[in-house]
N, C-alpha and C positions, 0 to 999 in steps of 0.2 A: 265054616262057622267061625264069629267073632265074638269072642271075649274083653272084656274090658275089668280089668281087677284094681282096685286101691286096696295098696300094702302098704302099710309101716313102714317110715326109713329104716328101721334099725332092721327089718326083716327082707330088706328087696333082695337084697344080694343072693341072699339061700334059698328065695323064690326064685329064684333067676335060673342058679346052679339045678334046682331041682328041675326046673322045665325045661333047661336045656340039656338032660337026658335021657330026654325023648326025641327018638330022631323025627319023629311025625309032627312038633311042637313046632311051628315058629315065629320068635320072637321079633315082633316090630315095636321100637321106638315109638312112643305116641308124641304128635309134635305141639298139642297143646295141651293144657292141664285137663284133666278130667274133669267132672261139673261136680260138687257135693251139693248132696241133697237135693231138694225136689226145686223145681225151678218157679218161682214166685207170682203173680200174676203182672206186675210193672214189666218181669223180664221176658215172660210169654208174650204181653203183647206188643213187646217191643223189637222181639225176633223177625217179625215179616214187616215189607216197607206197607203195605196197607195197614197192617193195626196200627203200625209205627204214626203212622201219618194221621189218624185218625185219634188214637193218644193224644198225641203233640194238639191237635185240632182242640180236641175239647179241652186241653189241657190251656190253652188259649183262650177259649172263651171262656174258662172260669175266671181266667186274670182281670178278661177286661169287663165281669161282671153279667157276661149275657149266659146265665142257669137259668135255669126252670126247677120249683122244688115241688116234686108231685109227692101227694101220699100212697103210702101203699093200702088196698083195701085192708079190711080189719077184718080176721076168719072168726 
């Protein structure tokens, strides 16, 4: 099983000491920054090259004017 912890600078080190006195613990380096907080909807649909591309898509025809503005029904 895999954990992922965000600690405080001023606290990593005696997180550190303290898990590594456990022989059963081990510590890997993570090689890129961890993500905070919840991931946003621009960056969700930007993660896969299909939404990506499909973003980008209609992200284009706003520029060049070609919307459609519908209304939503009224409850």
């Amino acid at each position: 099983m895999k954990f992922t912890l965000e600690i405080p600078d001023q606290k990593q080190e005696f997180i550190r000491e303290l898990l590594q006195a456990f022989s059963y613990v081990k510590l890997t380096p993570e090689t890129k920054p961890a993500k905070k907080g919840k991931q946003d909807t621009t960056e969700y649909l930007m993660s896969t090259r299909t939404n990506r591309e499909r973003l980008l898509a209609a992200m284009e025809e706003i520029e060049r004017g070609e919307t459609t503005v519908r209304e939503w029904p009224q409850q």
